[in-house]
Phi, psi and omega in degrees: 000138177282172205267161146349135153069019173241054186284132180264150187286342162227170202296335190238020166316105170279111191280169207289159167260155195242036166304144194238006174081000180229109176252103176207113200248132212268109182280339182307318209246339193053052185228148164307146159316301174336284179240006180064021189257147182262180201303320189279033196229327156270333155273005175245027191308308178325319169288355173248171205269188192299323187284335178263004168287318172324278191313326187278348169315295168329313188263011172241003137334327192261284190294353171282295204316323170312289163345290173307326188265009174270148189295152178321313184285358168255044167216008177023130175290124165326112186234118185265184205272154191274108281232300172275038163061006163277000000 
């Protein structure tokens, strides 16, 4: 069963990971900038079976509204790294 508001397209979907390519881990909170997952969360995606990808989907539903509610000078704005290494 999906977790509540993480509906999968079919019963037996492997959902996406849902890293977004901008890897910066937010020392206040220790979730990526990115994707809000902390580091054993990313490193053990693989590994977990469907229900527990739900489940860390589910929780960072929860941490972006936190994230979003840190005053600006605790969420240091993003700069994303320059492509052509300058």
């Amino acid at each position: 069963m999906a977790t509540p508001g993480i509906l999968p397209a079919a019963a037996d979907a492997v959902p996406d990971s849902p890293c977004v390519s901008l890897c910066q881990m937010h020392a206040a909170t220790g979730w990526c900038r990115g994707c809000l997952r902390t580091l054993d969360e990313i490193a053990g995606w693989s590994r977990l079976d469907n229900p527990g990808k739900y489940a860390v989907l589910h929780q960072l539903q929860a941490r972006r509204i936190t994230f979003q509610a840190l005053p600006l000078a605790l969420r240091e704005p993003i700069t994303p790294p320059d492509p052509a290494g300058k």
